[in-house]
DOFI-187676 format. One record per residue: residue in three letters; x, y, z of N, C-alpha, C, O, CB in turn. Coordinates in steps of 0.05 Angstrom, whole numbers, plus 5000, padded with zeros to 4 digits. Glycine has a CB too. Example, Ala and Ser with C-alpha at 12.3 -4.5 7.8 and 13.67 -1.06 7.14 Angstrom:
<torvos>
ALA526448865156524649105156526449345156528549345169522649115181/SER525749555142527349795143525850015157526850235161528249885114/
</torvos>
This chain:
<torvos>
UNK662886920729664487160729666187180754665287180777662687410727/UNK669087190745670387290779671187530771671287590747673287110796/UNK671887700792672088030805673888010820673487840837669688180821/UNK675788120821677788250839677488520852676388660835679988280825/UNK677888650874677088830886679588900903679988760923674388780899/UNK681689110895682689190909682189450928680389600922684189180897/UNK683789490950682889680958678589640972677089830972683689880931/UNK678089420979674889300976675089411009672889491016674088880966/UNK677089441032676089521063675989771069676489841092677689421084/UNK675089971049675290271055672290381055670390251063677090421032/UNK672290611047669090691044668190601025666390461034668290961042/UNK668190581003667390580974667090310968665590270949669490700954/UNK668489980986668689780971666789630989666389420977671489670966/UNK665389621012662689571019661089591007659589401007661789641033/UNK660389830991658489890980658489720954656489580947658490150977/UNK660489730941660989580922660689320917659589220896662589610920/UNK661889170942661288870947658488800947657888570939662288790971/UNK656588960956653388940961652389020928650688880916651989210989/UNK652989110924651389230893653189010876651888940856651989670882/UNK654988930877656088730856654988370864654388190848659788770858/UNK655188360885652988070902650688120883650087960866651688100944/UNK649188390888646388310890645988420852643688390844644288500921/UNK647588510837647788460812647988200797646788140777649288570808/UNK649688070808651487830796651887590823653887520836654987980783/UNK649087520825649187360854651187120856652387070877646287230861/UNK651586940825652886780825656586830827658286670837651786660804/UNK656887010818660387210812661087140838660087150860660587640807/UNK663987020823665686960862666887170852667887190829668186640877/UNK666787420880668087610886669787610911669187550935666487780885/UNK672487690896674887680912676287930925676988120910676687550896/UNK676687940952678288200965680988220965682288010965677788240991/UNK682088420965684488510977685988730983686788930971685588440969/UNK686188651002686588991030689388931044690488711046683389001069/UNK690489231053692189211069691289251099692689271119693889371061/UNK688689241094687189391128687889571136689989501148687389271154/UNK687589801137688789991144685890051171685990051196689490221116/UNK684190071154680790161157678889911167676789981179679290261125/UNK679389641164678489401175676189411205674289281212681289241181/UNK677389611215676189651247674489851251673289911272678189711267/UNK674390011221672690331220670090231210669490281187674190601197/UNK668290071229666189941214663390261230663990441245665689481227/UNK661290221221658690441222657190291226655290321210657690621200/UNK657090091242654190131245653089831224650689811219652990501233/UNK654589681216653189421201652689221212653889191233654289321184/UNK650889011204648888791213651088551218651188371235646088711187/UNK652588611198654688321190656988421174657088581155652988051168/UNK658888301187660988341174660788431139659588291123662388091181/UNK662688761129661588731104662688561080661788551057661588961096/UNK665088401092666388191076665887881073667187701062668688211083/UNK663787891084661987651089660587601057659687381052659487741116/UNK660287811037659287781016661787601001661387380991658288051005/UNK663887691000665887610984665987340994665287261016668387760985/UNK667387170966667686960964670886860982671386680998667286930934/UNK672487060971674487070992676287290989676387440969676086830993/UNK677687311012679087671034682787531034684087351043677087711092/UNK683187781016686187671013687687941035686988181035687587670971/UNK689087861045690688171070693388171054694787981051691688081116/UNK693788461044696588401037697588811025695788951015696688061004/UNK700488901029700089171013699889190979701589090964702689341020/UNK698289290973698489310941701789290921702289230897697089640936/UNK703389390942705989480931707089170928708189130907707989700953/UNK706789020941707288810943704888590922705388350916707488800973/UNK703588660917700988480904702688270892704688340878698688650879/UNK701887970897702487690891700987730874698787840877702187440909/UNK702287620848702387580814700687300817698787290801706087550795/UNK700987060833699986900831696886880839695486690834701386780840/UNK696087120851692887100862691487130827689087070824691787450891/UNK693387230801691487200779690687100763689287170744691487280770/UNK692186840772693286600763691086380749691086250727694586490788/UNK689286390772686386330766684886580755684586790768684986230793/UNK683886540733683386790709681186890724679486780738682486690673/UNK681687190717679487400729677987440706679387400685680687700743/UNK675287520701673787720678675188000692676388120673669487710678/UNK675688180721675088390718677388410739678288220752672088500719/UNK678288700741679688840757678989060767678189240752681488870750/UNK679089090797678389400802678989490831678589420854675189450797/UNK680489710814682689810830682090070842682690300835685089830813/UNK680189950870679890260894682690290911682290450928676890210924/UNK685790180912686690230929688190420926689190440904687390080937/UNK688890630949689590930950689990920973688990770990687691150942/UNK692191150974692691330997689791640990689891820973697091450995/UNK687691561010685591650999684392000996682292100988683891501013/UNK685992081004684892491006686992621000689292540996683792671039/UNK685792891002688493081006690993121020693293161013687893241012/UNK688693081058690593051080692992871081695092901091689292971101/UNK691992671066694292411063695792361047697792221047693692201063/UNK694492491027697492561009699292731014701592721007697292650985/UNK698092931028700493171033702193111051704493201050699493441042/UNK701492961068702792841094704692651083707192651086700692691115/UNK702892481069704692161063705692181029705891961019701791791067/UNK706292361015707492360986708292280980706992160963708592450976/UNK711392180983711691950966710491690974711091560954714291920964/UNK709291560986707591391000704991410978703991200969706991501034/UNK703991620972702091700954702791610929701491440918701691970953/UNK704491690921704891600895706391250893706391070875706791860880/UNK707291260915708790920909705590740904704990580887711290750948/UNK704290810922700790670926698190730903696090610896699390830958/UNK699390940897697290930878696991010849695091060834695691060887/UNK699991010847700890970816702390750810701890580793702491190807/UNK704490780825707290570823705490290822705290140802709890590857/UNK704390260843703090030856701089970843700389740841702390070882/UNK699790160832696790120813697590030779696889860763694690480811/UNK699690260780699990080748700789830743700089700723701790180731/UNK703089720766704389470762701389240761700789060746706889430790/UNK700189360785696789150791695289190753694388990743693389400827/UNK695389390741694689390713696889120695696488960676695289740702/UNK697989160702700389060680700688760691701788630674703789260680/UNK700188660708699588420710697388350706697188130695699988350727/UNK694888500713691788390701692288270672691688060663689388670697/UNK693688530659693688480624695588270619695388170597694788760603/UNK697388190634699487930633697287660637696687470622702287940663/UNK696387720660693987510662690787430639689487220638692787620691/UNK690687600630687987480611686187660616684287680600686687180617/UNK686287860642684687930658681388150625681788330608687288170688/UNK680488100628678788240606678188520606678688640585676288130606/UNK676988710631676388890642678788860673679388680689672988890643/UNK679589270668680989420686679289580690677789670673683189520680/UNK679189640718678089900731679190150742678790120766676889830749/UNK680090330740681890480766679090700770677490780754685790680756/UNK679590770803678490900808679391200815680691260834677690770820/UNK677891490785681091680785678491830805676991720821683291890745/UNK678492170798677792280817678392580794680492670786679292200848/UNK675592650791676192940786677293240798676893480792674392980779/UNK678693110819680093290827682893320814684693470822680193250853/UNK683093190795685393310767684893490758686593630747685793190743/UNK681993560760681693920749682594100769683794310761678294040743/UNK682294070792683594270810682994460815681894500836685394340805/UNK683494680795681594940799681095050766682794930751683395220822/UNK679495210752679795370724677295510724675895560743680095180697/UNK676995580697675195740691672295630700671995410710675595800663/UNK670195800695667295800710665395550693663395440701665596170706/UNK666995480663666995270655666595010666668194940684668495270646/UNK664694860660664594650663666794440650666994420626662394620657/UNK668694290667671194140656669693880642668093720651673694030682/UNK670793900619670893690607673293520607675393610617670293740586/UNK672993200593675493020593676893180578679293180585675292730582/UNK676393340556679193360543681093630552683293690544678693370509/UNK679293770572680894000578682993960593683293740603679594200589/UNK684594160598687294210613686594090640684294130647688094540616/UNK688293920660688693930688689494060696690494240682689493800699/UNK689694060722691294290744690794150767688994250781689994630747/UNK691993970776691493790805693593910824695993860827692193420802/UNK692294060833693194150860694794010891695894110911690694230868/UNK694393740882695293550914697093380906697893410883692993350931/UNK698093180919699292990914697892790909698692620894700792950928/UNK694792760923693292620913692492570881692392390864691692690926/UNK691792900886690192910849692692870829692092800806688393300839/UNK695092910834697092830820697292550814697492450792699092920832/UNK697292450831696492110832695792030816697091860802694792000847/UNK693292130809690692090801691492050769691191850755688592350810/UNK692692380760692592350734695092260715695392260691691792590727/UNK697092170740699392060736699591770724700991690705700592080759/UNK697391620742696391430736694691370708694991180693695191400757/UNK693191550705691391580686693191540659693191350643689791880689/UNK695191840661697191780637698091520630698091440607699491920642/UNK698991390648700891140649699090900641700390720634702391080680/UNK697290860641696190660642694390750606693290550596694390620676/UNK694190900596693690990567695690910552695190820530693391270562/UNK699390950563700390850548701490690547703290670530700990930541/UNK700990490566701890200568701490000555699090000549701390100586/UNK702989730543701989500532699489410543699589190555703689300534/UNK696989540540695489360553694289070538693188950556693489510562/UNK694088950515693688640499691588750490691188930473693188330516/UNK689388520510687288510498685888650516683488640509686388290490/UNK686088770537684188880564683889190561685589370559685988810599/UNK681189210560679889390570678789540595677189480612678789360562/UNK680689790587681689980615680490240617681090440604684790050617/UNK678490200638677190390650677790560672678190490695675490310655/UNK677990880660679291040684676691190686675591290666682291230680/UNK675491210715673191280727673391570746673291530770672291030744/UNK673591830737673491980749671192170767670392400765674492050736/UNK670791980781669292130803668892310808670792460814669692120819/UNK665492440811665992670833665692650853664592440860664892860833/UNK666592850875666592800915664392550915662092550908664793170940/UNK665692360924664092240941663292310967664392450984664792050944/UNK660492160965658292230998657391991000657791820983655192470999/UNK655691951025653291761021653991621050655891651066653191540990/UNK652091511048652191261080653790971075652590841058648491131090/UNK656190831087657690651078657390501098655490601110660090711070/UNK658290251115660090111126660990101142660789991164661190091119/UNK663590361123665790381139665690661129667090721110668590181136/UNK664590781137663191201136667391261139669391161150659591401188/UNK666291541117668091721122667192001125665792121109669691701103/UNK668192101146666592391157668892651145668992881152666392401201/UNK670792491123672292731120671892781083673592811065675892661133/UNK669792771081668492851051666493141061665193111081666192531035/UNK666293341049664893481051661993471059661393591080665393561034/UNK660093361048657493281050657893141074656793251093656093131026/UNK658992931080658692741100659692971131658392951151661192411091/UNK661193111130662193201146660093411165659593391189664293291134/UNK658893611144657193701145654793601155654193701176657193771129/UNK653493441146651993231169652393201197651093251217652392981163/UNK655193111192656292971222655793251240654593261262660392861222/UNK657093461225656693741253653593791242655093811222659594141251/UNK652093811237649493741242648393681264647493811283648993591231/UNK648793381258647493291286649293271310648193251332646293031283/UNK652393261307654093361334654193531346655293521368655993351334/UNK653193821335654294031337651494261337651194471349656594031314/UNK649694141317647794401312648894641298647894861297646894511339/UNK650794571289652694761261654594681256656394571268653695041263/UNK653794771225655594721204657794981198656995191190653694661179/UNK660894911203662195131201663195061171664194851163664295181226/UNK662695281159665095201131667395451135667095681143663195221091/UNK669295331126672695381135672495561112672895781123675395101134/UNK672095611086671895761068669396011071667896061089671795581046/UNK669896121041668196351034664996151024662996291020669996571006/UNK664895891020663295831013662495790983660595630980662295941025/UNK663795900958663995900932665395740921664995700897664696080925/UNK666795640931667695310918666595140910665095010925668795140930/UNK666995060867664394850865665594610870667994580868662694840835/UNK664094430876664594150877662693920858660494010852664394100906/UNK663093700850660293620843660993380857663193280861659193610810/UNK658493290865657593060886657292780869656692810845654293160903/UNK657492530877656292300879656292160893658392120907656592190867/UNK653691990898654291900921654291500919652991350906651892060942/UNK656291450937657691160943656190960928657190790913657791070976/UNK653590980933652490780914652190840885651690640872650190700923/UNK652191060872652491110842654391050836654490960813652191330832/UNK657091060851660291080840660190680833661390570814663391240875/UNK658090520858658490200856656990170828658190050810656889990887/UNK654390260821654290210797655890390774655390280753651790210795/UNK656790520772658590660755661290400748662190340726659690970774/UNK661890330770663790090773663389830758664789740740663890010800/UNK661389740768659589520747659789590723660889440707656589490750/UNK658589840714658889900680662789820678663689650662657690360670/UNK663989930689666489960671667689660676669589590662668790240681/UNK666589470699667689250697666889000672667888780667667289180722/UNK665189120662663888940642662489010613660788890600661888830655/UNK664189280607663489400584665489330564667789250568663089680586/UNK664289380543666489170512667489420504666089620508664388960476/UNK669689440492671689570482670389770458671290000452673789350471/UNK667889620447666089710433665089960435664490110417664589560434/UNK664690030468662390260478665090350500666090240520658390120495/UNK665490620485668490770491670990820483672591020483669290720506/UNK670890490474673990410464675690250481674690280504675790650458/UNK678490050483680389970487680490180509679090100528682189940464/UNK681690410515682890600538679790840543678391010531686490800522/UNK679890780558677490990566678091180592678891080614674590810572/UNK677691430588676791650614675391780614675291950596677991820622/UNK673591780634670791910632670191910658670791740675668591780614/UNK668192270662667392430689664592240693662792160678666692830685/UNK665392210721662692060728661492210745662492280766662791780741/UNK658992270737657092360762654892490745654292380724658592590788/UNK653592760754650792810741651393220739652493360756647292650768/UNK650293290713651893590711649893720735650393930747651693790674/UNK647493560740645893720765646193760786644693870802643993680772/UNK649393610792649793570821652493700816653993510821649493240836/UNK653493840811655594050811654594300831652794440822655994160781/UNK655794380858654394450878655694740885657494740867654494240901/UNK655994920894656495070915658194980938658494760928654495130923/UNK659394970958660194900983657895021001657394911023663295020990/UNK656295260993654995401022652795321009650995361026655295761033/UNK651495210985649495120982648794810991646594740999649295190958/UNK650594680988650294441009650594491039649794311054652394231004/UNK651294651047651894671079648394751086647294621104654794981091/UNK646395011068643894981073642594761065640894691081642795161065/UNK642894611044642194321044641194141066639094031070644094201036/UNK643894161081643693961108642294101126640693971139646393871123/UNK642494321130640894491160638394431142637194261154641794921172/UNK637194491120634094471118633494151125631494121139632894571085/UNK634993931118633793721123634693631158633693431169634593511099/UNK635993751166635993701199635693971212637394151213639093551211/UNK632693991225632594251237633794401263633794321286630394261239/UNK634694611253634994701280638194771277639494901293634094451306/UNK639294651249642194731243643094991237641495111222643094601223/UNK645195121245645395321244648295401215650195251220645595381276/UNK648595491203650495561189652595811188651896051186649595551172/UNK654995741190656795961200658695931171659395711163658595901236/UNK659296201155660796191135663096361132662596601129659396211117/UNK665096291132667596521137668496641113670296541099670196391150/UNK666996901109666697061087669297121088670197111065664597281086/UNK671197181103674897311110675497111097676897171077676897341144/UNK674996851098676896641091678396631066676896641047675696431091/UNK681396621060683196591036681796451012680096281016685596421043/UNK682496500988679696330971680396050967682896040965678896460936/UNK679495830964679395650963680395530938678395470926677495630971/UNK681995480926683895430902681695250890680295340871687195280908/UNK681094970900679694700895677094860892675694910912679894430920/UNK676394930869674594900857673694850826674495040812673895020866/UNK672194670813671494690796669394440784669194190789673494760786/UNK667794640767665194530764665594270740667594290725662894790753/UNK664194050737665093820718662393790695660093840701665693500738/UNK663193710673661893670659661593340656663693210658662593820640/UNK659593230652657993010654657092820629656492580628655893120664/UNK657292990611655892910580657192630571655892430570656693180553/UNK659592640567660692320560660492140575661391920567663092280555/UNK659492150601658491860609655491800606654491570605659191820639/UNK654192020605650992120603650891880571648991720571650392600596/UNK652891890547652591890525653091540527651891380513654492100509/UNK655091470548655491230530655290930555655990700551659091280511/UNK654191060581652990940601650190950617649690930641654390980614/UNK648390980592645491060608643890960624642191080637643891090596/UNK644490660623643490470640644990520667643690390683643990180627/UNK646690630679648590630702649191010711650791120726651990440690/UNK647391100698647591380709646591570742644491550755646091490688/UNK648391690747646891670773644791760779643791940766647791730790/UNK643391620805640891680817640291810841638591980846639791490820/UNK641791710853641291860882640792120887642892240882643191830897/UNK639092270896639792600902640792690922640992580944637792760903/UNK641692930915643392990939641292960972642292880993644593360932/UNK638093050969636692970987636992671002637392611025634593000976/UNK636692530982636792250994639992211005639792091027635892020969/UNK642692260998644492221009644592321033645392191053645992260997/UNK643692621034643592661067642192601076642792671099643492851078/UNK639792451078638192301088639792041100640092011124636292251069/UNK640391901085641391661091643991731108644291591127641791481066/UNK645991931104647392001127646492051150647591971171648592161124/UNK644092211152642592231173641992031189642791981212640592321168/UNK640491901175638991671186641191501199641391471223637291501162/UNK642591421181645191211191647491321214648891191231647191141163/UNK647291541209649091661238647091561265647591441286649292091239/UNK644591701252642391761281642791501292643191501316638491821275/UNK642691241278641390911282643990831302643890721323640990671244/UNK647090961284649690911300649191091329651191101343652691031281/UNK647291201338647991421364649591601363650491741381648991321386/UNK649891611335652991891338651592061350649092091351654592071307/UNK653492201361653892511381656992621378657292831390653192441420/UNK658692551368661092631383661292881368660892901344663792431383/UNK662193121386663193351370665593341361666393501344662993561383/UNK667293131374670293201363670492961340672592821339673293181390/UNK668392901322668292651306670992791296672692611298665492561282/UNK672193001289673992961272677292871280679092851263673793191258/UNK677592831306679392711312678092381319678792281341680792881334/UNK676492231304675292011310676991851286678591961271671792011310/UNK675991511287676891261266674691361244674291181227676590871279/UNK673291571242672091661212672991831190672291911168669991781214/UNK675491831212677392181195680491971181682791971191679192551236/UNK679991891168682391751156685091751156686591551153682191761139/UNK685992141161688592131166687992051193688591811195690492381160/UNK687092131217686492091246688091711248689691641265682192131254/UNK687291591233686991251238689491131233690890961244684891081218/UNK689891341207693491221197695791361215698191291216694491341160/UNK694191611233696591701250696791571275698791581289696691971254/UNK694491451281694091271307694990941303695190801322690691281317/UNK695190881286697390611272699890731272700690611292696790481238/UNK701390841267703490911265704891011299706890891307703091111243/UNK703691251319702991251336703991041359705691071376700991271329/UNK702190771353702090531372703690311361703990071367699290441376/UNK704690481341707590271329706389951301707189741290709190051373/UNK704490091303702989831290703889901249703489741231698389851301/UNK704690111249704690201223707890341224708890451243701890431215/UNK708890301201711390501199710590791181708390851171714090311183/UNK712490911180711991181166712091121137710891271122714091411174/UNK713090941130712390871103710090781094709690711071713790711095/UNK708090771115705690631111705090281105703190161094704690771090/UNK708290161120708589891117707589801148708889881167711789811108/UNK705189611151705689461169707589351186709389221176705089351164/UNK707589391218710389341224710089001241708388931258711889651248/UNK712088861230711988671247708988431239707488271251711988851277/UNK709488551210707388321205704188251219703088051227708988111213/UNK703388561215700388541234698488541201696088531206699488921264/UNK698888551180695988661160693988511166694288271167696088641125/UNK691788631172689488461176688688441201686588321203689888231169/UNK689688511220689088421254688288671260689488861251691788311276/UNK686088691274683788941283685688971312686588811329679388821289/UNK685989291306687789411326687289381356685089291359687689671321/UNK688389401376687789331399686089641409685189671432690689221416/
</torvos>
């Protein structure tokens, strides 16, 4: 079996690389990154690209047609301009990267033989609605340039020539969990971080915003399922909510979450605060139905645990983590900054791949 892994040097594709090794020990698994994040490592034993068979550096926008040349079984496509912050900032950059750029990476897989497509969407296409649990077939409302991305992509790639390949669109809920290459600008994770930096958790809202959680290692096996499932179980074009209907959360009910499992946290909630648009709760049932072997496990306990733990092991302390290399827009504005990045989000001068000075 070979695997392609775009987008593999961020939060999400460590994890992935480890749960797909130790699934499919023999699978040459292949990278490719623009590095953006290469240097935002947490705390690991060994390099996390040391699993892969081999690390291609290059921008998605640009992706060489010939790397597919040598036939893939699978495709899977984590690369993104990755949050809110960065879409709103970087927009058209957003969409050139993670539509423009993602479908063309589709449309050559299916030129190539490629068998299984992956994209990785994000239920933040629901945006905000009723007290309803969203299902796939209800209305969107994507609020960002991100979540626009998201379902822009989604559309496009439903109605494309795709042959014979089977295309999996994977809509996530919030990711959490302990990575690699940690991101402290996900809710759960963040919350932690002022935890133990801070001894409180401030939430910026009223606290009533639902979200639903999964965490990094459910989303890697969630991935596995869609890289190697037959056309049979879903169909030819597939979209489907990934995560668990039990983990559809509160915002102020995870913020006591973390203070009960790290004592001594204090919680501050800004009842004044404007209401929070981004919310809404997800429904679960169609992946529950037709992926049971790959459903998630983790609890929200154990994810903050393992953030815990893995911060504690890194020595974190910093209170200003959020101007740190864990805050994602922070990293792309400090490449840009030191001239190493242009505002287009193009490497300048031919650095992709070289760990910043």
């Amino acid at each position: 079996m070979r695997i392609l892994i775009a987008g593999n040097m961020g939060y999400v594709g460590p994890v992935l690389v480890r749960h797909l090794r130790r699934a499919f020990p023999d699978a040459e698994l292949i990278g490719f990154d623009t590095s953006y994040f290469a240097h935002c490592l947490t705390g690991p034993r060994t390099f996390p690209e040391a699993l892969l068979n081999e690390q291609h550096f290059g921008d998605i926008r640009d992706f060489p047609a010939e790397l597919l040349l040598s036939r893939f079984d699978a495709v899977v496509n984590l690369a993104a301009v990755s949050n809110d912050p960065m879409g709103n900032k970087f927009e058209a950059e957003t969409a050139e990267i993670n539509c423009e750029a993602g479908l063309r990476l589709a449309e050559l897989a299916a030129r190539h033989g490629v068998k299984n497509f992956v994209f990785a969407s994000s239920c933040s296409v629901y945006g905000s609605g009723s007290s309803d649990a969203r299902r796939e077939e209800d209305e969107v409302n994507p609020l960002t340039a991100y979540a626009r991305s998201k379902i822009a992509t989604e559309q496009r790639l439903a109605a494309f020539d795709r042959g014979d390949m089977t295309v999996t669109c994977l809509r996530f809920a919030t990711a959490c969990g302990m990575s690699d290459r940690l991101r402290l600008d996900l809710v759960l994770n963040d919350f932690v971080a002022c935890a133990l930096a801070r001894g409180e958790i401030t939430v910026l809202s009223d606290g009533t915003p639902w979200r639903p959680l999964i965490d990094v290692t459910d989303m890697a096996r969630a991935i596995e399922w869609g890289a190697t499932r037959s056309s049979a179980c879903g169909g030819a074009f597939l979209m489907v909510n990934v995560g668990a209907d039990q983990c559809n959360y509160q915002v102020k009910d995870l913020a006591h979450a973390v203070a009960a499992a790290i004592p001594g946290t204090k919680v501050s909630i800004n009842f004044a605060a404007p209401p929070d648009k981004r919310s809404y709760r997800v429904d679960f049932a169609k992946f529950r139905a037709i992926a049971p072997a790959h459903l998630p496990q983790v609890t929200l306990t154990q994810s903050i645990t393992a953030l815990r733990d893995g911060l504690t092991g890194m020595g974190f302390s910093d209170p200003d983590f959020r101007n740190s290399q864990q805050i994602r827009l922070k990293v792309i504005e400090d490449h840009i900054a030191a001239g190493r990045l242009l505002p287009s989000l193009r490497w300048a001068n031919g650095t992709a791949g070289r760990v910043p000075n």
